[in-house]
N, C-alpha and C positions, 0 to 999 in steps of 0.2 A: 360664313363666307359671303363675300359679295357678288353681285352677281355679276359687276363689272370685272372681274377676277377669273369668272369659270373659263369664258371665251380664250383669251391670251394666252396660259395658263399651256390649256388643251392642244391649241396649235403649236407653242414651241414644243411640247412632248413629242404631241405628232410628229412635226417638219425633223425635229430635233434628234430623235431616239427611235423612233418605229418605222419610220419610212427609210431612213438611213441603213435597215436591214433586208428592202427589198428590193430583187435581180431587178436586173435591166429586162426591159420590155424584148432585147433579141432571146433573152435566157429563157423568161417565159415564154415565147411563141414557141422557141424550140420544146420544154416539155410537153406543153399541150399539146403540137403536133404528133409527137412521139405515142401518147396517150390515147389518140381518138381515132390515131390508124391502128393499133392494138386490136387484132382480129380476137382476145382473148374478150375484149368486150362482150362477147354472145355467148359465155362460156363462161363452168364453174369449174373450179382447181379439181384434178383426179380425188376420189375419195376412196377408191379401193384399187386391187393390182389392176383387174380389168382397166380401168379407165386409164393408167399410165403406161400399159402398152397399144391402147387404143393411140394414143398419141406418140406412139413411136417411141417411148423410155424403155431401157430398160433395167433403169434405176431412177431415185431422185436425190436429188442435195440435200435437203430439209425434206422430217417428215413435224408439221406444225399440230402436236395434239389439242382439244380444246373440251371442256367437261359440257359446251353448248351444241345443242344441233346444225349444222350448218346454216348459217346464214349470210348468203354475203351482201353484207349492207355495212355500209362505215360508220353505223351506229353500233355494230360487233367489233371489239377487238383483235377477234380470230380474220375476220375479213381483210382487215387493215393490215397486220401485218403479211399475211400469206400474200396478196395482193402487191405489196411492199415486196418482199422479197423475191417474187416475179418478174419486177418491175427491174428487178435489181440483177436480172438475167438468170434466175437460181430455178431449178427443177423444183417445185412446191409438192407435197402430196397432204392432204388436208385428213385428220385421222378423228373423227366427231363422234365424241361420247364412247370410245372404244369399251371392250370389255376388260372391268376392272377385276376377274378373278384368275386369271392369268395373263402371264407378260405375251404368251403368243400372240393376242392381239395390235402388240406393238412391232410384228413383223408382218404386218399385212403388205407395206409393199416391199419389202425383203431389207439388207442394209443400207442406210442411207449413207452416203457418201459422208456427210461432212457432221449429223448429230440430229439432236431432236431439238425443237421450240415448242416448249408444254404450258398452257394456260389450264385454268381453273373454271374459264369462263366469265361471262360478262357479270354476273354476280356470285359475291363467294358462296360457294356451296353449302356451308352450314345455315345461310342464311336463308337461302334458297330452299333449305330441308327444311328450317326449325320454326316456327313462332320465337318469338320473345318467352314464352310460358316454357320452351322445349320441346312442345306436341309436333309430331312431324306433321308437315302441311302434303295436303289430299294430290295437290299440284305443282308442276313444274314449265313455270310457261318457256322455259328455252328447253325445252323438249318434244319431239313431236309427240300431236296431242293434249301436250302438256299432261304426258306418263308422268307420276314420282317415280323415281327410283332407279334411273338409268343413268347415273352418276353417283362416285361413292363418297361417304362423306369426308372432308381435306380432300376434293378428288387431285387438287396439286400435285400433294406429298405420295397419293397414291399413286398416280400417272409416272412420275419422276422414280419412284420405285421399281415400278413394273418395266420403263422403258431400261434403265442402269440394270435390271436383274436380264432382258433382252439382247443386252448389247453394254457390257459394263466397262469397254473402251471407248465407247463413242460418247461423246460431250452432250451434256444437257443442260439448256438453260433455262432456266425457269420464271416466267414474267406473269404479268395479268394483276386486275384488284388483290387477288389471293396472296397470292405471293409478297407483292408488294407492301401491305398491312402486317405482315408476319415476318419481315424482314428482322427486326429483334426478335431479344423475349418479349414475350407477351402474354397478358392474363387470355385465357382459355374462359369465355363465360359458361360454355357449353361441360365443360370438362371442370369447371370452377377452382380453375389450377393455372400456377402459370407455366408456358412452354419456353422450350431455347427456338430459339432460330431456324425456320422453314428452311432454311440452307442447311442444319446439322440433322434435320428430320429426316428433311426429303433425300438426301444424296446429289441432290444439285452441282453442277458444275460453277455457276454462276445464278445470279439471282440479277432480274432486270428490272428494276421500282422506276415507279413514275408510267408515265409517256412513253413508250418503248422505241419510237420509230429511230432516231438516231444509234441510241445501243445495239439494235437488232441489224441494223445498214454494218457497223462497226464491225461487229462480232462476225457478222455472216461472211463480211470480206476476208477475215486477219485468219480465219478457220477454212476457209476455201484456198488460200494461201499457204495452206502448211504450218502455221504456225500450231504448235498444243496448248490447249484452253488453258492449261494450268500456267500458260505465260500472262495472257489476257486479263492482268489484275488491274490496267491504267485506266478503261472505260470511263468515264461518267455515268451516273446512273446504275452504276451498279454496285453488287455486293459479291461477297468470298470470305472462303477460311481460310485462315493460313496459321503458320507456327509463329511464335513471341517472335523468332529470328529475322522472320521475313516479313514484321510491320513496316508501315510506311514508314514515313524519316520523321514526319508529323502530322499529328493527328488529336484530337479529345478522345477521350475516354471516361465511358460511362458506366456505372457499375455495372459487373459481370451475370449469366444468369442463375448461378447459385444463390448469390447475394441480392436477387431482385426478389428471387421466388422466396426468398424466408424472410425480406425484410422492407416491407411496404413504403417507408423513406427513401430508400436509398432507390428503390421502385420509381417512387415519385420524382427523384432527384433527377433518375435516366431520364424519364418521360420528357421531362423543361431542354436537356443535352439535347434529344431525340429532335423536340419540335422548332429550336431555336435554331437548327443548323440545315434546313432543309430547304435553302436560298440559294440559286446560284452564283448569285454576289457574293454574299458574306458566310454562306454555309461554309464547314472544315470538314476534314474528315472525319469517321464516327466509330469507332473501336470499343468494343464491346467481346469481353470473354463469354464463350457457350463451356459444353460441357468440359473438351481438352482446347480446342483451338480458339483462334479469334475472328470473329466476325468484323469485316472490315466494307464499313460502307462506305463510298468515293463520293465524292460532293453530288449534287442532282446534274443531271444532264440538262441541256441549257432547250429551253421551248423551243418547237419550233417558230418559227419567224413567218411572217404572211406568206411568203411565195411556196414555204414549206409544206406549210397548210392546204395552200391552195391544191400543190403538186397532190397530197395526200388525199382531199378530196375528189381529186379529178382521176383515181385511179377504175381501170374497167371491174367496179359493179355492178352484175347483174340484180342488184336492189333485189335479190327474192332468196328464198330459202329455197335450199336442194329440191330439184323434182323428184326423189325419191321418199321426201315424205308426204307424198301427194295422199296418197292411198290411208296415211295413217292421221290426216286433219290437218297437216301443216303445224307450224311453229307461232304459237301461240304470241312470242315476245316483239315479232314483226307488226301485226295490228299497232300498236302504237307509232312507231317510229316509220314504215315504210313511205308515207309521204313528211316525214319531219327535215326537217335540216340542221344540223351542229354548226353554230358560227361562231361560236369561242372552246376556249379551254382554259380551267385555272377558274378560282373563286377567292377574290381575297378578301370576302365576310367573315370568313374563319371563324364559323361555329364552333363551339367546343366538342360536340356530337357529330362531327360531320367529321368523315375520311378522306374528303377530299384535298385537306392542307396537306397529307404526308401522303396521298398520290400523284395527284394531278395537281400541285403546289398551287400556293397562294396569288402567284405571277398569271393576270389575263393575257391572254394571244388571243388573237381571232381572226379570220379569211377576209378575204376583200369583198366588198359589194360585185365584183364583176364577177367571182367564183361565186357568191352565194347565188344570185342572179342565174349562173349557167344552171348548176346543181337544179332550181326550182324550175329555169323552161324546161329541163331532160323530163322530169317528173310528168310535164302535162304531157308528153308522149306516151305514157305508160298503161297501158290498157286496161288498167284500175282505178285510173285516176278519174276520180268524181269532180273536182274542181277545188277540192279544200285540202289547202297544205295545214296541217295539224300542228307546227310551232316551227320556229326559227330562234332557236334558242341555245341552251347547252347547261351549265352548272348552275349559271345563272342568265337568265337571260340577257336583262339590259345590262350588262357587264360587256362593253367591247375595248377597253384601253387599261392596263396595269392603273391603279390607283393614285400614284404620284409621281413627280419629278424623283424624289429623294428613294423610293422604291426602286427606281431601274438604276440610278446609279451608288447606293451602298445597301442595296437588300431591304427584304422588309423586318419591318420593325420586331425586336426580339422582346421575350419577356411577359408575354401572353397581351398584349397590346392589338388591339382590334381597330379597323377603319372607320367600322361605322358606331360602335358600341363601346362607352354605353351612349357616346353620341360621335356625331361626324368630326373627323379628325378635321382640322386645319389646311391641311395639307392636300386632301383628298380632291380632285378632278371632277367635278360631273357636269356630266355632258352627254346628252342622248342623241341631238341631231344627226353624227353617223349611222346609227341603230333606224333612228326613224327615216333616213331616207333610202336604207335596202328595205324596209316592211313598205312603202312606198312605190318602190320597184319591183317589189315583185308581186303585191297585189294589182298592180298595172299590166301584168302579162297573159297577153290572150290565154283564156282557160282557167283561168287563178277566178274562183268567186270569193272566197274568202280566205284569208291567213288570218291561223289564231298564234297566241302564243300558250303554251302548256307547260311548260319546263319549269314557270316559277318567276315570279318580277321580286326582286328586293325593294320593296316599298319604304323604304328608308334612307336607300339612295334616290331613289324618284321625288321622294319628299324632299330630298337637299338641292335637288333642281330647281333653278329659280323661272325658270321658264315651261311653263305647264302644256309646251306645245303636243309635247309626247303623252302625256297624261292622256289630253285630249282627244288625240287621238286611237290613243290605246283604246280608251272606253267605247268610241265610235266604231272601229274598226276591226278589233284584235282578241275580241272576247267573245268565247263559244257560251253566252248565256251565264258562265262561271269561273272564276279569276285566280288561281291556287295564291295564296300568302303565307309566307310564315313567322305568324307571332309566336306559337309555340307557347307561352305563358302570358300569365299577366301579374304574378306576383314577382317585383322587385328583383327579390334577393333570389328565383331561381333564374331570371332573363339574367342576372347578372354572371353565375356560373354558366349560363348557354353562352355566354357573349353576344345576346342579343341585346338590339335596345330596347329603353321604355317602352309601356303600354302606351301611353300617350302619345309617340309616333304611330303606331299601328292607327288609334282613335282619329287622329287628327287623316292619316292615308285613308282609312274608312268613310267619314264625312264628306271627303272631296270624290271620291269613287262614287259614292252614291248621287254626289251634287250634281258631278258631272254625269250621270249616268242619264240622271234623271233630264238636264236640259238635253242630253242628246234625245230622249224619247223613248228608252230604252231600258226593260226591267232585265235586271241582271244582277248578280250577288256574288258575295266574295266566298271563298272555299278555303279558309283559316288551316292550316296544320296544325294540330295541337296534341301535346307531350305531357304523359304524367311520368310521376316519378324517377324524372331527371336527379341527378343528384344534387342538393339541396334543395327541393322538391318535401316541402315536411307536408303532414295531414291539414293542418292548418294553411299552406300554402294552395291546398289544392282545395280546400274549401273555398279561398280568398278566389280559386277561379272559378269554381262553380260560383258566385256568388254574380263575378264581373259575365259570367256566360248568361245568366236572369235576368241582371239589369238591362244587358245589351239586347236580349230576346234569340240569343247563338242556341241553338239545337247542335250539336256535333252527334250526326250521324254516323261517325265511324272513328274509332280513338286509340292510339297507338303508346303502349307504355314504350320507356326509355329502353333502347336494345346496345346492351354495351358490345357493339364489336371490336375486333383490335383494331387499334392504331388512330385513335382519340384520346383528346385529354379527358373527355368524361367518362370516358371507359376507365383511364385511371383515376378517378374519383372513385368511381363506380367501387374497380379495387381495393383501393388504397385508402380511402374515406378522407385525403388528402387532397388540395389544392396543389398540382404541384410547381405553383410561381410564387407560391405566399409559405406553401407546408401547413397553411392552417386545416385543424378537422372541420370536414362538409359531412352531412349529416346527408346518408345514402338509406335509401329504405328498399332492404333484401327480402323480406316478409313476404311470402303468397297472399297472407290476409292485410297487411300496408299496403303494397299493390292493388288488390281486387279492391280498397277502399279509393284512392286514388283512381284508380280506372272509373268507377262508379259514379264518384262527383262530375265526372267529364257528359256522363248522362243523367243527372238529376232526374230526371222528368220520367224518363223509363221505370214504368211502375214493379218491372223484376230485379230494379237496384233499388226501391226504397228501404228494405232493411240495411243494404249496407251504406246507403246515405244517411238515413238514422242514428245508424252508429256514428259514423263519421261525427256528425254533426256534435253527436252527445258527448262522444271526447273530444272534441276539438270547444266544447262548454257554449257551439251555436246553438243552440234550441231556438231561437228566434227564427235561424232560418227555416226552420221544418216546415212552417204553413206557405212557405214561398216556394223549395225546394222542391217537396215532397208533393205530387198529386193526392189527391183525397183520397182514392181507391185504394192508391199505396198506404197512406197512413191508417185507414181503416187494415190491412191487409197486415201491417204491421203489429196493430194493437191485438188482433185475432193471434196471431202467431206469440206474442205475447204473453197472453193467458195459457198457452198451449207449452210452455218455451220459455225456459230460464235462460238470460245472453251468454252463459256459460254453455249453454248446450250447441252452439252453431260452431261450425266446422267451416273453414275457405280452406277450399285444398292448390294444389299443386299451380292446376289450372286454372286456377281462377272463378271457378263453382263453388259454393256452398252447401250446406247441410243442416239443418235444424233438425235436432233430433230431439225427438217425445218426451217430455216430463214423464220422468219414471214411475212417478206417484198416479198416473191417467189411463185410461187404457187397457187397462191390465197388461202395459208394457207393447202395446201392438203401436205402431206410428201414429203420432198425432193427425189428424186431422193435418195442420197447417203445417206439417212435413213439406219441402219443397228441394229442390234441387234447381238454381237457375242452370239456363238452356248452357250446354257446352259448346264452345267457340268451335267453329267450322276448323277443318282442318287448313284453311289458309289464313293467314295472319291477316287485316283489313288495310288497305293503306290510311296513314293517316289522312285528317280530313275532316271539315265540317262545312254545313252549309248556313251562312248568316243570312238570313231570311227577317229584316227588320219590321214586318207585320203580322210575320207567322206566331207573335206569340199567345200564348193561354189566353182565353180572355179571363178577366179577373171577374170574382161577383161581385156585389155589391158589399159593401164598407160593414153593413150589420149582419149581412152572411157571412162574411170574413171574422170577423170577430165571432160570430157563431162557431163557426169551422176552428177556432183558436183557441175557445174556450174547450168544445169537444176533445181536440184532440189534448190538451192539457188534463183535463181530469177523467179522460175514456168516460163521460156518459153519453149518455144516446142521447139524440136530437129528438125535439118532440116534432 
């Protein structure tokens, strides 16, 4: 693209399509005023009876259950809507982490007039429980303390259960990540099955995907109104059961869930229907049989618009978790976010591993400079506040305008078709100058010493920028010591299944990161994400990145296998061993001991993975790499275990540990010697994450010690 192109381009979008959907300046002054006389400002919604007769109820409209501990910050989803529908004149009572082994807990403040609003929580719960390996994790940071265990697992379907077994006339609807991802069938990784519909599980009245704030504004009226939820099929944004009699007039249909669970084509088939209609342009409606009825999902509900946004973040948060979990350590998931700011929504990088296309859609919106602006002077008010706003960002940071002209007015592009990957589309917008002058603005405000960004830079759109003002800046101003990226690979043909791009954008963003790092005066490094055993992710591919992680001098301190949750197409790789935009087979590696080998190469250098880099290497027919690979100690540590130890005798189990078990012909049968067991992974899964440290590497020895060390380890004899 030229760079005479980006400018022009940007402003008719802008003038043209974005600005065109925001109120008039009397619209906005009237909410803001409304919002900032809001006595509820200094004040959290009732959580138990006490507190809503403390305020004079003696009932309330909504009771909003939520599987997180209270937080009200608009970085929770429980916050946002409760908050919402307050705003919206409605009795809230906020019900956090209730007890899931009876429904009594869901008459804590007795019957609510109008139904229940149940989330799952800000992250799905099984994820929240599991590792990737399955091992339950020790912690739960949206819990005080960060207890496990005080949510049940699907705590969704379970909440939705409990409150319909409570009160089995009153309407329930069910919204949040959870929900949202489980809207179809869907492969179950945990259960390694697929499931029907979180609507035929749970007993849900409705199910609310996406964005919830218009559905919820919809719903909460038309049910305060009188009307019965089982009228409420027209919504956007949402989903229901109904009989063959009472489908839409028109609709797609994608195969049903008997036919998906037994038949991983027709799987894959749904999956391409699922991801292709989830535009509010060009999406249709989406009908899918469960066990007796039909699941009938309504086109996506249309984003909000600036002034929508705006409204949404200017509602009275108390920015802090309940004081009742004072005593118990507070809410662990606050630390991050409490001075952060959300200035968009939506990502249209559209990873293939990423849930954010079929939640929070591929379409950007984002706030105005003058709401981001308020949001960050409230903060320096705040009697915690050190001076450092921690990010200003969201799914994607430098993302603040939908991707093209052709995007807002016929949808985005169907067909598994990506913006930036495997290179920047034609069509595609970039432009940071808005982006850079709210980080401008608000590091200019009394109090503000520094703003980082944290959330994540797409270095692939910044590299399509032809103007390196923001670069420049970023490096100067925006970076806590370390820069999150995500290459995620460097071979080929698995960036090509993530829908990432080439290695060679990453290489070429890396160069200029450090170029510029460096003339600002300033050592700083990049903090790469990186992914094994993505589906088409083979042993050999993950050598080809151990190999690129050596030359580059990358140490990844912390490495993350591929975790199939619903409602991605690599989750349906994952399943189905299918592409499903081509139906060609992709080659998925399910093996505890493919994985632990994959996982392994990501840390070479960790002398308690040289036997499984070893191997790797030996079937993947590298032996070249070993004297690169492998530290000395390791490969000494390996040839010992060797002699001790037929390759037949190691064991990788579940979790991702091994076992070398004793030549039975040694010992008179008692453990070898070079028995080992590596260390078992904590009970919390690590984020992904590496630190590229381009002078931290090994030093090498000398060219006739090297070849010494080459010879040794090739024929195991001892150095004289």
């Amino acid at each position: 693209m030229q760079g005479g192109l980006v400018r022009p381009a940007f402003a008719v979008l802008s003038a043209g399509i974005l600005e065109s959907t925001v109120n008039t300046e009397t619209e906005k002054d009237r909410f803001m005023s409304e919002n900032t006389k809001n006595p509820a400002a200094e004040e959290f919604l009732p959580v138990c009876k006490a507190d809503m007769l403390a305020r004079g109820w003696r009932d309330v409209d909504f009771v909003l259950v939520t599987g997180d501990a209270y937080v009200d910050h608009p970085s929770f989803g429980a916050a946002i809507i409760s908050r919402l529908l307050e705003t919206e004149g409605y009795r809230v009572g906020v019900l956090s982490q209730p007890d899931f082994t009876t429904c009594e807990s869901m008459k804590e403040f007795g019957r609510p007039r109008y139904g229940f609003f149940i989330g799952g929580g800000n992250v799905d719960s099984m994820v929240a429980h599991y590792s990737v390996a399955k091992i339950r994790r020790a912690q739960d940071e949206y819990t005080p303390g960060g207890a496990a265990g005080k949510r049940p697992d699907r705590s969704a379907t379970v909440y939705t259960r409990l409150a319909k077994e409570a009160y089995p006339d009153l309407p329930v609807i069910l919204g949040g990540l959870e929900a949202s991802l489980r809207r179809f069938a869907h492969y179950d990784y945990w259960l390694d099955t697929v499931l029907p519909s979180i609507a035929e599980d749970s007993g849900a009245d409705l199910i609310s995907f996406g964005m919830g704030e218009h559905q919820t504004v919809e719903i909460a009226r038309r049910l305060a109104a009188g009307e019965p939820v089982e009228s409420i099929t027209d919504v956007d944004g949402t989903c229901y059961l109904t009989d063959f009699d009472h489908l839409p007039e028109k609709y797609v249909e994608c195969a049903g869930f008997r036919k998906v669970a037994s038949d991983k084509v027709a799987y894959a088939k749904a999956c391409r229907i699922q991801m292709d209609n989830q535009d509010v342009v060009s999406g249709q409606i989406i009908v899918q049989k469960q066990s007796e009825k039909y699941l009938v999902q309504n086109i996506p509900a249309k984003p909000l618009v600036r002034w929508e946004l705006d409204k949404v973040y200017a509602l009275p948060y108390t920015r802090r978790y309940h004081p009742i979990y004072e005593s118990m350590g507070g809410v662990p998931a606050i630390r991050e976010v409490q001075f952060s700011i959300i200035q968009n929504r939506g990502c249209f990088g559209g990873c293939n591993f990423c849930a954010i296309q079929l939640h929070q859609g591929r379409r950007v919106t984002s706030r105005s400079a003058d709401s981001i602006v308020a949001e960050a002077e409230r903060m320096t008010h705040e009697p915690d506040f050190k001076g450092y706003i921690h990010d200003v960002g969201g799914p994607t940071a430098n993302f603040r305008f939908p991707s093209c002209r052709e995007q807002m007015l016929r949808g985005m592009c169907t067909g598994g078709k990506h913006c930036l990957a495997p290179t920047t589309c034609s069509h595609m917008i970039v432009d940071h100058s808005d982006y850079l002058k709210i980080l401008r603005r608000v590091r200019e405000l009394p109090g503000v010493k520094k703003v980082f960004i944290r959330s994540g830079i797409r270095f692939d759109y910044l590299m399509a920028d032809p103007d390196d003002t923001f670069f420049k800046e970023l490096v100067e101003y925006h970076v806590s010591g370390q820069l999150k990226v995500a290459p995620e690979h460097c071979a080929p043909n698995t960036l090509a299944y993530m829908g990432k791009p080439p290695i060679q954008t990453f290489n070429k963003f890396k160069d200029k990161f450090y170029e510029l790092s460096k003339k600002a005066g300033k050592k700083q490094y990049l903090v790469p994400y990186l992914m094994s055993s993505h589906p088409g992710s083979t042993l050999s591919d993950a050598v080809y990145l151990a190999e690129y992680l050596y030359k580059n001098h990358m140490r990844p301190e912390q490495v993350q296998d591929f975790y199939p949750t619903p409602g991605t197409v690599s989750t349906c790789m994952f399943y189905t061993g299918l592409d499903p935009y081509t139906l060609k087979p992709v080659f998925v590696e399910k093996t505890p001991e493919g994985k632990a080998l994959q996982r392994a190469l990501l840390q070479y250098y960790e002398p308690r993975n040289a036997e499984k880099v070893v191997k790797a290497l030996k079937m993947t027919h590298r032996e070249d790499l070993i004297p690169l690979l492998v530290p000395a100690a390791g490969r000494r540590a390996v040839q010992r275990s060797a002699r001790r130890a037929e390759a037949a005798d190691v064991t990788i189990h579940n979790d991702g540990t091994y076992t070398v078990r004793p030549n039975q012909k040694g010992h008179n049968g008692k453990p070898a010697h070079g028995q080992s067991r590596a260390a078992a992974p904590t009970g919390r899964a690590p984020s992904p994450g590496a630190r590229f440290a381009p002078h931290s590497a090994p030093a090498r020895k000398p060219k006739n010690d090297q070849q010494k060390e080459n010879t040794t380890w090739k024929t195991g004899k001892k150095k004289k």
